[in-house]
N, C-alpha and C positions, 0 to 999 in steps of 0.2 A: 504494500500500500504506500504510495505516494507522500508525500509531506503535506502538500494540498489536500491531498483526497481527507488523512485520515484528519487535520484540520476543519474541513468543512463538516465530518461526522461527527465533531467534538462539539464544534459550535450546535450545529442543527440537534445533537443528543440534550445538550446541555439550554435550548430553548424549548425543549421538549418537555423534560424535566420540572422548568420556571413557569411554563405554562399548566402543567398538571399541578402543581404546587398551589399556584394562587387560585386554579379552580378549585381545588378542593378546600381549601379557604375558604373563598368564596363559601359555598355550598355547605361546612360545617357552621358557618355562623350563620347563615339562612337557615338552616336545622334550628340552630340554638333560637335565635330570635323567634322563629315560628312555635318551638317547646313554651318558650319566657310566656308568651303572649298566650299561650292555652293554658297554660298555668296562670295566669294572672285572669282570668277570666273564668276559670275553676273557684278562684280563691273567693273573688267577686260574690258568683253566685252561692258558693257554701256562706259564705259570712251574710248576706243578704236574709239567707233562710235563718240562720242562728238570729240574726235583728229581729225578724218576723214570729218567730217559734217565743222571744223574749217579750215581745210585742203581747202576745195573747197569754202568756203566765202572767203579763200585771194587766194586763186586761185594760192597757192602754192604745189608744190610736195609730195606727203606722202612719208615717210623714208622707207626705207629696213628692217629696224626691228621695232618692238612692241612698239610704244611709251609711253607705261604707264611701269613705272615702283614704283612698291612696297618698297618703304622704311622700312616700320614696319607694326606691324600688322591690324593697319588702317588710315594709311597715303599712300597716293600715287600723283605721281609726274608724269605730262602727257607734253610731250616735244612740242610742235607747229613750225611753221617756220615763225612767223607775229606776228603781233598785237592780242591782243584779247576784243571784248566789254564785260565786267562783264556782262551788264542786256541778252544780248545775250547767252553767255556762262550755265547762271544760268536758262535760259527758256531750254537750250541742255540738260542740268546735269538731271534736274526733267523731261524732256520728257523719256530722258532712264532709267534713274531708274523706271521712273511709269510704261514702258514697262516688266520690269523684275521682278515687285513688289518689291524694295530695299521699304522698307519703313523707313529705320535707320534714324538719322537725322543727318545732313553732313554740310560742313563748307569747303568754296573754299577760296580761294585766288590766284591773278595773279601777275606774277612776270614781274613789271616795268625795263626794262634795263636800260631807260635813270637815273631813281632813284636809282636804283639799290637796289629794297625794294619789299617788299610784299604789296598788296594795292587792292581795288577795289571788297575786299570779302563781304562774307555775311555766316550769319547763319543760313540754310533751315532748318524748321522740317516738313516735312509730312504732321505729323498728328497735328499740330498747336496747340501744347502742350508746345514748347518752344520757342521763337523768341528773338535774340541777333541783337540791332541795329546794335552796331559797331563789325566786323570782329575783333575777337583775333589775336595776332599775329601768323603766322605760319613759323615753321620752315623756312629757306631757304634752296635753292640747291646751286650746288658751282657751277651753271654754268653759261655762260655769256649769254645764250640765250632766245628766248620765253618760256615758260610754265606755266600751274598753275596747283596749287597744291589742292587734296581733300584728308581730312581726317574726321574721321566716330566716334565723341567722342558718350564712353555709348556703343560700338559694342557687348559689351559682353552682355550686360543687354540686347538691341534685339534682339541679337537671344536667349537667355534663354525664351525672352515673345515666342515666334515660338515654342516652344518647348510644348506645353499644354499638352501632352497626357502625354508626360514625369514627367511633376513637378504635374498629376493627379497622378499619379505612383507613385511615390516619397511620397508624402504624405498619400497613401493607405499605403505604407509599415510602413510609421515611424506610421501610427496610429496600426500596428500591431504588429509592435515593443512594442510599447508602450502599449497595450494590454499584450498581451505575459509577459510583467516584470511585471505587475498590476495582472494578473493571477497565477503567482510563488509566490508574495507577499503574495495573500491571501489561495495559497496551503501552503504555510510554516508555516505563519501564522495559517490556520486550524489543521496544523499537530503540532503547539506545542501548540494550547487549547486542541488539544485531548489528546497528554501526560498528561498535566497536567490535565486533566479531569479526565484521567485512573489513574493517579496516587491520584487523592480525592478520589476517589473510592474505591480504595486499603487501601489509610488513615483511610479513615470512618468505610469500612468492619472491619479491625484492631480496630481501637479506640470502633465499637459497639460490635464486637465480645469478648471481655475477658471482661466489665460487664455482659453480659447474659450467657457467663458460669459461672460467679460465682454468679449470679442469679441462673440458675440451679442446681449447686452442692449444694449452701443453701436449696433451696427445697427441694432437696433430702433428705439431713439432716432433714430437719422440720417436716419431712414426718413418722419417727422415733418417734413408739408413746413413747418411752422410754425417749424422750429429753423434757417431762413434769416433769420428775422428778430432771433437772438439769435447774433449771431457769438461770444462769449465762449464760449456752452455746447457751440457746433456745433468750434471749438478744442477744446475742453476735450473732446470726446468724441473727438472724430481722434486727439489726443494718447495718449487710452487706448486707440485701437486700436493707434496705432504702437508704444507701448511693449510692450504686452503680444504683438502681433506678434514685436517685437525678443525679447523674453524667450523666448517656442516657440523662435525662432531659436537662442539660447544653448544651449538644451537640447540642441535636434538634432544640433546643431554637437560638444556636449559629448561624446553617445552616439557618433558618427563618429570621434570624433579619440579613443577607446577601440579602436572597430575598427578602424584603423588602427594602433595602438597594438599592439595583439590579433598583427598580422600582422609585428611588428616591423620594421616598413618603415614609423621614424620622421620619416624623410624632415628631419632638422637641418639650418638653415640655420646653420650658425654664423660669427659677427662678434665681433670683440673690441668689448666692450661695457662702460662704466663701472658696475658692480654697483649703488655709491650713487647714481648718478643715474637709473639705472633703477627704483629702491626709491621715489624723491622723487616722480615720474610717476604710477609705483602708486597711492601712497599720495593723490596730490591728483586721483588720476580717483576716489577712494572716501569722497575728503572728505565728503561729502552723505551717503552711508551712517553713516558716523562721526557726524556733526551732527545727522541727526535721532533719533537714539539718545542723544543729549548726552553722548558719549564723546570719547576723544581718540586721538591715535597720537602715540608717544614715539618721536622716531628718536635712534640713538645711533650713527651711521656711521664708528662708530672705524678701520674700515679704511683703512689709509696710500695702498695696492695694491689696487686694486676693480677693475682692467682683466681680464674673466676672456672666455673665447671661449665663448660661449656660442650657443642661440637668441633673439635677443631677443623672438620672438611669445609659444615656451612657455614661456621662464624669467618672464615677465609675467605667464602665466596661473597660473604655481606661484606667486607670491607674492600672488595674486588671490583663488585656492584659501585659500589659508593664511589673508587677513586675511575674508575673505569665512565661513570657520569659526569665527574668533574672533570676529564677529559672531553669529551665529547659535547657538551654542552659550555664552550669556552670561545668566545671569537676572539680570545686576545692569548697573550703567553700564559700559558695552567701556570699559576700559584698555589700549592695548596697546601691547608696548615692539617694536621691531623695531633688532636692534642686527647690526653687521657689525665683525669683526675678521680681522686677519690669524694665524694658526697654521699654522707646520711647513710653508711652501708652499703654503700653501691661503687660500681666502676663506668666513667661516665666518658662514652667518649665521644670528640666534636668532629666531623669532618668537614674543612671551610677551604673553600673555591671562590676566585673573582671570575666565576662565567657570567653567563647571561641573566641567574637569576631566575626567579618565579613568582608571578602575580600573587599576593594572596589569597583571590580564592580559589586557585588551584592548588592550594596547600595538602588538602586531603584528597584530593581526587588522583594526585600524584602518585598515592599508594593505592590505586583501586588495579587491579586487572586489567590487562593492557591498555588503562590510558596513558597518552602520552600529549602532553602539552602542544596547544596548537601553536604552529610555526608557519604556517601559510605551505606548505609542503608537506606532505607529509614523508618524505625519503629525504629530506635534506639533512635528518642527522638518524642513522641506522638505529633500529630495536624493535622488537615484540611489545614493548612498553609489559615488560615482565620482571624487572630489576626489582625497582623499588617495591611491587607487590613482595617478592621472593625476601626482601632484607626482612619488611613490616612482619612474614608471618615467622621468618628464624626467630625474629628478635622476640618475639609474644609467648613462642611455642622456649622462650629460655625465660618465661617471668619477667622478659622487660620490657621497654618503653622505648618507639621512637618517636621526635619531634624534628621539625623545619623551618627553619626562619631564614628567610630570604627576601631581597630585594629588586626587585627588576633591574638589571643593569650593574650590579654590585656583588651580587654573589649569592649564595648560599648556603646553608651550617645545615647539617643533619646533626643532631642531637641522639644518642642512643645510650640508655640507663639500663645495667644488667646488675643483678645480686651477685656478690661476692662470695667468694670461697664453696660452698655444696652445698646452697640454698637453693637450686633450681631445682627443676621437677625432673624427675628419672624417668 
């Protein structure tokens, strides 16, 4: 899939999405309001009939207009022209609600003229989930006559429980919401292991292809029975087959000891090993690389305590990795300081290069599997972008730590912190 194409499925997924969303929005508050308004019109009529049913126990007149009247959005105030008995009142209130199915849970109180106070309520729940001995206080009305008052605390939360089919819905979607980003994550995701897959590929094809042409073009040479009478050149051409043989060798060897890597079946020999003298070895099998580049390597092996338990094959190939970067990654003469100290228990050591540098934020992408910082080329400086991976997993798989600090145009320090003396893992 195209960068366009699968772009245009992200957008069009992802308005798809925005559009189901707000309809279903939509649609749950149009539920809800259309619930509110059958219920407020339940409540209405139950309380009308409680005023009426009060109305002929004092054997007084019903009024010309609507006695209940709506304060807020679950308070309401019902006007009487008598006396009213609370246990009375409160057998009326649950006989019409249980009529109309209110099941909310509700909280009356009647308002005393001679006290001129709220008094004689109670706390109903239904579903006997909550019961409150003493009546809260409830608002007052400003007026001097009979009434009492019901209000409906929690209205919102019953009717949202009434609502099931809705908050089933509701949660179908966000689980498909929620899908849907989990599905983008691992197409973008697959779509940049595949770059970088196609771009090993490319690396590899590249780094295998020019030793086996000039494996080739030696053959061809050697193949000249005349080049028996010229031993320096018939030398000189074996030599480039053997080296650049050896070099495929490295490669392969490189890619293997990933996949094995890969399976975390690092397979550590580990030996207590003198760090600095390991570092000295390094550094004089690379000498020739360093000197035909007219550079140098600056050792500062300040560590007192350099005995750490290490592998001594891959902790070789990590400081091999490291000076073998700081080569290659140089557009001016390699400088390079490789310094070791002791810190906190540990053996610390810096590798620092004035190359090219590295932007910060490709600090950690630096150690990811074959990437390799973008240079506008991708062959202008040879690798699998498998080094740095290879140092990050020796160094972890020995209990320690690497870090990076670098500067575009100034250089860069690898930082690598390993336990001392037979604290690592066997």
């Amino acid at each position: 899939m195209s960068r366009t194409t699968l772009r245009i499925v992200i957008i069009l997924a992802a308005l798809s999405i925005t559009g189901i969303t707000f309809t279903q929005i939509y649609w749950v508050r149009k539920a809800f309001d259309i619930r509110e308004n059958q219920f407020y019109r339940d409540v209405n009529t139950s309380l009308s009939n409680v005023a009426q049913k009060i109305f002929e126990i004092n054997k007084t007149p019903s009024p010309a207009n609507n006695p209940v009247s709506q304060l807020s959005t679950n308070y309401f105030v019902i006007l009487v022209n008598g006396p009213i008995d609370a246990s009375v009142l409160e057998f009326l209130l649950k006989t019409e609600f249980e009529k109309r199915n209110i099941t909310a849970d509700f909280e009356y109180g009647i308002y005393d003229c001679v006290e001129r106070c709220m008094m004689g309520g109670n706390y109903v729940s239904p579903k006997k989930t909550k019961m409150i001995s003493q009546f809260p206080e409830t608002p007052k009305l400003n007026n001097d006559g009979y009434y009492f008052a019901v209000q409906f605390p929690g209205l919102e939360a019953n009717i949202l429980s009434q609502m099931g089919i809705w908050g089933f819905s509701s949660a179908v979607m966000l689980m498909v919401i929620f899908f849907f980003v989990y599905t983008l994550f691992v197409i973008l995701k697959q779509r940049r292991l595949s770059e970088i897959q196609k771009d090993f590929i490319n690396n590899m094809t590249h780094e295998f292809k020019t030793p086996i042409s000039t494996i080739a073009i030696s053959s061809e040479v050697l193949k000249d029975p005349s080049i028996v009478h010229t031993p320096e050149r018939l030398l000189n051409y074996a030599t480039i087959i053997q080296n650049e043989n050896q070099r495929l060798k490295q490669q392969v060897e490189r890619v293997l000891q990933m996949a094995q890597l890969d399976k975390e079946d690092v397979g550590l020999k580990k030996e207590e090993t003198d760090f600095n003298q390991l570092i000295q070895e390094v550094v004089k099998n690379n000498s020739i690389a360093i000197e035909s580049k007219g550079g140098a390597i600056h050792l500062k092996l300040n560590a007192g305590d350099a005995i750490v338990k290490i592998d001594r094959l891959h902790f070789t190939n990590v400081v091999y990795n490291l000076l073998d970067n700081a080569l290659k990654y140089n557009q001016r003469v390699p400088e390079i300081t490789i310094t070791t100290s002791n810190q906190n228990g540990q053996l610390t050591l810096a590798v620092s290069d004035n190359g090219i540098g590295i932007p910060v934020e490709e600090h950690k992408k630096v150690f990811h599997k074959f990437y390799r910082v973008p240079t506008g080329n991708i062959h202008d400086v040879k690798g699998f972008g498998l080094g740095l991976n290879y140092v990050k997993l020796i160094v972890e798989n020995h209990e320690g730590k690497i870090s990076l600090e670098s500067v575009p145009g100034e250089g860069s320090t690898f930082i690598i912190n390993i336990p001392l003396g037979t604290n690592g893992k066997r």
